[in-house]
C-alpha positions in Angstrom: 21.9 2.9 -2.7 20.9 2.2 -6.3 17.8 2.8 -7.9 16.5 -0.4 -7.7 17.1 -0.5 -4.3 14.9 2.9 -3.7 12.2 1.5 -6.0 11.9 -2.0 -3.9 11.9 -0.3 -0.6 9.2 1.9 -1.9 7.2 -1.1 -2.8 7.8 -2.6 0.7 6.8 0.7 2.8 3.6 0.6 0.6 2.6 -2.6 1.7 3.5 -2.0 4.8 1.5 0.6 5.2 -1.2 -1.1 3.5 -1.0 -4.2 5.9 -1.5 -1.6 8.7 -4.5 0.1 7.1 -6.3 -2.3 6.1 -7.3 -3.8 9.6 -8.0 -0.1 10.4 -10.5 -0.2 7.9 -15.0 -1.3 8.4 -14.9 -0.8 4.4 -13.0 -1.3 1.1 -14.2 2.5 0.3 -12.2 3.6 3.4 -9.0 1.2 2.7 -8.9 2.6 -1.2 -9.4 6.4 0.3 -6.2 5.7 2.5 -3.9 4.2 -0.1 -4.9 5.6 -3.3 -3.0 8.7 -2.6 0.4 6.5 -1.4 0.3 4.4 -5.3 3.6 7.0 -6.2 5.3 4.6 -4.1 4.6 1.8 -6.5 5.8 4.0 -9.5 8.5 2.0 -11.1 7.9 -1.2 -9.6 6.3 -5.0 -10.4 3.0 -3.7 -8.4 3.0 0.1 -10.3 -0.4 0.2 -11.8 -1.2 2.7 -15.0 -4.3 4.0 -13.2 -7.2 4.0 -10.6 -8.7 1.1 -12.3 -5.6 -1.3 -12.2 -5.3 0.4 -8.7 -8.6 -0.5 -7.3 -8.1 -4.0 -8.6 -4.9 -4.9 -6.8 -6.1 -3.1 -3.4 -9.3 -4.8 -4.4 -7.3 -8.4 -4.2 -5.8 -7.4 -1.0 -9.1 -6.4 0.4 -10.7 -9.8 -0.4 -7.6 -11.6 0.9 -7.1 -10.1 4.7 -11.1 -10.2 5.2 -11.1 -14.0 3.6 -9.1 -15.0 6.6 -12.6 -14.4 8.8 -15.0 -15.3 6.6 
């Protein structure tokens, strides 16, 4: 397996584990508590952010998207 190839399926098991978080979740606080500590997985990759604030703004996005489906 290459390196790109370990970085993309980091990115993917990320998101996956954000997709199954986030409906776990009453609010965004809890959501960023549970992935903040999983955004190694991004290192290297088009999502990696450069810190908690670039962080909180794309788990922010995903936030407003899922709960914008029931609104």
């Amino acid at each position: 397996m290459g390196m790109s190839n370990l970085l993309l399926d980091n990115e993917d098991k990320f998101w996956k584990l954000a997709d199954e978080v986030i409906s776990e979740c009453e609010h965004f606080e809890q959501f960023w508590t549970a992935m903040s500590p999983q955004a190694d997985l991004l290192q290297g990759t088009p999502s990696h952010c450069e810190n908690d604030n670039e962080l909180e703004d794309l788990l922010s996005e995903v936030w407003s998207e899922k709960w914008s489906e029931y609104v």
